[in-house]
Structures are given as C-alpha cells and as structure tokens.
C-alpha positions in Angstrom: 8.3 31.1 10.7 8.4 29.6 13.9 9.7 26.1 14.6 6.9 23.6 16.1 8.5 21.8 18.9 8.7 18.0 17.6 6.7 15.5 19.8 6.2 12.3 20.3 3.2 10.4 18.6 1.2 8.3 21.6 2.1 4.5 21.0 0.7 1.2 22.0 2.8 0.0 25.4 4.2 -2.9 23.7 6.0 0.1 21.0 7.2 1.9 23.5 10.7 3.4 22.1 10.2 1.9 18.8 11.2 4.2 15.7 11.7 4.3 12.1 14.2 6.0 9.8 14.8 6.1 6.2 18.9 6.8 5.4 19.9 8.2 2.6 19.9 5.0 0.5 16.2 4.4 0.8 17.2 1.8 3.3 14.5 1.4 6.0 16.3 1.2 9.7 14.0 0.0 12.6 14.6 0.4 16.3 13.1 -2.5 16.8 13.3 -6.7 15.8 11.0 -7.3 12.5 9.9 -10.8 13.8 9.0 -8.7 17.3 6.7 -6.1 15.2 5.3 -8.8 12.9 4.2 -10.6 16.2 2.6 -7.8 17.5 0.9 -6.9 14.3 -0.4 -10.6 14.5 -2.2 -10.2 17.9 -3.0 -6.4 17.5 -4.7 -6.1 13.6 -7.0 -8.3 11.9 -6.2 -9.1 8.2 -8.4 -8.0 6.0 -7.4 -10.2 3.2 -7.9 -13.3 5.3 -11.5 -12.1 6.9 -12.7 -11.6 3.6 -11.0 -15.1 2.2 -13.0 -16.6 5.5 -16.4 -14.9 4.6 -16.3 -16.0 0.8 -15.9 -19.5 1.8 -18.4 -19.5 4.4 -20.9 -17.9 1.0 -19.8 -20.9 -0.7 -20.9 -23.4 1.3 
C-alpha cells in the first residue's frame, strides 16, 4: 500500500490554523477559543431550528 500524503482541507480565512484533536480520553482539544468559533458560527451559518421557529410563527398569524 502506498501512504497518501496528508493534506490540508481548504478553510474559511477567519479558520486559518484552526484544528481539532480527540486524545485518548475522548476529550475534544481545539486549537482555537470556543467563544471565537461560536462567534463565527453565528455570522457564518444560519440556524435552521430558529428559521423554521420564525416561519411557523409567521403561519400563525
């Protein structure tokens, strides 16, 4: 078998270095602050729980 040279996955700017490991207790470790991801998860993703929470109220009314 031949080993496959590991690359790097193409990442938003604003992840730039950013990496995740798992150690042997099941512990995740993160390269980078979790209130820095969760704010770019805020202005990057939409919710889907919360869009569909909007769009049943708006059916209500």
């Amino acid at each position: 078998m031949s080993k496959k040279k590991k690359e790097k996955p193409e990442v938003h700017r604003d992840l730039e270095g950013f990496e995740l490991k798992i150690n042997e207790f099941g512990e995740i470790i993160s390269s980078l602050n979790i209130e820095s991801l969760n704010e770019f998860l805020d202005k990057n993703v939409d919710d889907k729980k919360l869009k569909e929470r909007e769009e049943s109220a708006l059916e209500e009314e």
